[in-house]
One Martini backbone bead per residue (centre of mass of N, CA, C, O) as a GRO file, in nm:
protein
  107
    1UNK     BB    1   7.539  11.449   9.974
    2UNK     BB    2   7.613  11.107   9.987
    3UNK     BB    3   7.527  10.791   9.871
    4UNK     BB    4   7.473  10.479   9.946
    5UNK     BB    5   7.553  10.207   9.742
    6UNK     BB    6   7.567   9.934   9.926
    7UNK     BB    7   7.549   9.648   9.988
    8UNK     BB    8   7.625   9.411  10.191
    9UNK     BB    9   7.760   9.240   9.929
   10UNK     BB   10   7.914   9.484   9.791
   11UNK     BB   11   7.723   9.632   9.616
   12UNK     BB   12   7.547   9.813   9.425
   13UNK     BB   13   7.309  10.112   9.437
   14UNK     BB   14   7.094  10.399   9.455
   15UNK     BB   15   6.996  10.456   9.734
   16UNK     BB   16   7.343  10.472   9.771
   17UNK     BB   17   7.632  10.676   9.718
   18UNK     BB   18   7.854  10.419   9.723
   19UNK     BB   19   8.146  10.233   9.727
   20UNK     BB   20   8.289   9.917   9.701
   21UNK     BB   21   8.640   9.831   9.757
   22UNK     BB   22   8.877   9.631   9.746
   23UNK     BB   23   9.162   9.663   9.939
   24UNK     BB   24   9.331   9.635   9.715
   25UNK     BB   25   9.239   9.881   9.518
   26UNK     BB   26   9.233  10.095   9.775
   27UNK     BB   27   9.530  10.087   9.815
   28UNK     BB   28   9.645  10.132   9.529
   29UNK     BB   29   9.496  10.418   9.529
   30UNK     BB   30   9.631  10.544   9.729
   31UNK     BB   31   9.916  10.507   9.631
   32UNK     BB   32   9.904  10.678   9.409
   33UNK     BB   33   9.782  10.936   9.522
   34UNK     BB   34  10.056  10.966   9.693
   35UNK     BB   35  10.246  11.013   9.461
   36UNK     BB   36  10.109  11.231   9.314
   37UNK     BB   37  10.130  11.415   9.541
   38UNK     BB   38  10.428  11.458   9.579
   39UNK     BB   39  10.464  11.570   9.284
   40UNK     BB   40  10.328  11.827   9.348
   41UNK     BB   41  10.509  11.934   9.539
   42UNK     BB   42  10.755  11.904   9.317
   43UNK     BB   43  10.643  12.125   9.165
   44UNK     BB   44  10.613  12.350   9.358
   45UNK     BB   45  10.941  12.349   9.413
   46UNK     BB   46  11.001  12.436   9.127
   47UNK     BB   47  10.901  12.685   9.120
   48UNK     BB   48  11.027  12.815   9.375
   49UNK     BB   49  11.327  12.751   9.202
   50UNK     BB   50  11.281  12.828   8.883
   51UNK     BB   51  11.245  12.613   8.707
   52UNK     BB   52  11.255  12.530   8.415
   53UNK     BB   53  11.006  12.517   8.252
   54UNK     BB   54  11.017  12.230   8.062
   55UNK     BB   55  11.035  12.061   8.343
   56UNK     BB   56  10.768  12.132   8.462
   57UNK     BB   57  10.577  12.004   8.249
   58UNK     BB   58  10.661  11.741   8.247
   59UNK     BB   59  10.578  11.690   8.547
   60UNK     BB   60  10.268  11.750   8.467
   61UNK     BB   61  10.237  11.516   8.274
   62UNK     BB   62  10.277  11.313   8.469
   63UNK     BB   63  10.060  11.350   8.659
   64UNK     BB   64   9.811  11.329   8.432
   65UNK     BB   65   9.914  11.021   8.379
   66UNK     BB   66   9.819  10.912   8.659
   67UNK     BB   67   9.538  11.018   8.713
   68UNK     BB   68   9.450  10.848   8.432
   69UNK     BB   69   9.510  10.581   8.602
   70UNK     BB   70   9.281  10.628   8.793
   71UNK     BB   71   9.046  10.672   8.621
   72UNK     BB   72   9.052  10.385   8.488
   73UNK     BB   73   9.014  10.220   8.757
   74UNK     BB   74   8.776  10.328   8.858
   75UNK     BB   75   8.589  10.312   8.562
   76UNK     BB   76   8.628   9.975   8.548
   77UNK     BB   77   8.439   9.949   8.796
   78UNK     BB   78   8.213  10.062   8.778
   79UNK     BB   79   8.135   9.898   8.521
   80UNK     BB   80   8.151   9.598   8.649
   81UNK     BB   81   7.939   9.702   8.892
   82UNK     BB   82   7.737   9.935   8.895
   83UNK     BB   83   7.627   9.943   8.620
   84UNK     BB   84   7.519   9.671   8.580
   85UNK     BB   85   7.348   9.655   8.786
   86UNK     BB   86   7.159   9.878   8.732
   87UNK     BB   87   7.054   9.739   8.452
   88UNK     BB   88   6.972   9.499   8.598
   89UNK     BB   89   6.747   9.743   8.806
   90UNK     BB   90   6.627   9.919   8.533
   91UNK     BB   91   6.873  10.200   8.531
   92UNK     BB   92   6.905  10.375   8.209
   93UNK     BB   93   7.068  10.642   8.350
   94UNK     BB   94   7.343  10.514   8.395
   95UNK     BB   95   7.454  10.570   8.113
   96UNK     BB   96   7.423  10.882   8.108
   97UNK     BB   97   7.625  10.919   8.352
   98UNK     BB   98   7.883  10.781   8.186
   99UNK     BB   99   7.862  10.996   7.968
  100UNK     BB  100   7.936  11.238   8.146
  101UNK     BB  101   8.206  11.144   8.300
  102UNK     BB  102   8.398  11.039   8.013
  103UNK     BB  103   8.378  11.336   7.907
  104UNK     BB  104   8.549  11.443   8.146
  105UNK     BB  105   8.794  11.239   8.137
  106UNK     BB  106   8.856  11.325   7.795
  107UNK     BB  107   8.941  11.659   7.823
   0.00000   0.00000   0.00000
């Protein structure tokens, strides 16, 4: 179960693990996600109508670079709220932690 990561004014804790982003951000990432998603589907009908391979490559490349502009967004976002905040009361594990995100979003 994932913790609360929120304080009151919005900012991040360790005590539980939620963000807290503006509508702004909140709203530009779901619509994000979910154009990623219609993409998805869209590969999937593809494969079911036999679509050429190498066009549904292309646009499975499509899909991964929009999922890794949405990784990018999380992680400036994180970087900026969560991890300063943290670093800044006392919690130098919190490096370690983006350390292991950033690596996994390199693969």
């Amino acid at each position: 179960m994932e913790e609360d990561l929120t304080h009151e004014n919005g900012s991040c804790h360790t005590d539980k693990r939620k963000s807290h982003h503006s509508e702004k951000t909140k709203n530009s990432l779901i619509s994000r996600l979910n154009r990623i998603e219609g993409q998805v589907r869209g590969i999937k009908g593809l494969i079911e109508k036999d679509t050429y391979c190498d066009d549904v490559l292309n646009q499975i490349a499509s899909v991964q670079s929009a999922l890794n502009g949405v990784g990018k967004l999380l992680l400036e976002h994180h970087m900026k709220s969560c991890v300063i905040e943290r670093i800044q009361d006392g919690e130098d594990e919190v490096i370690d932690e983006l350390l292991v995100t950033v690596k996994k979003l390199l693969k």
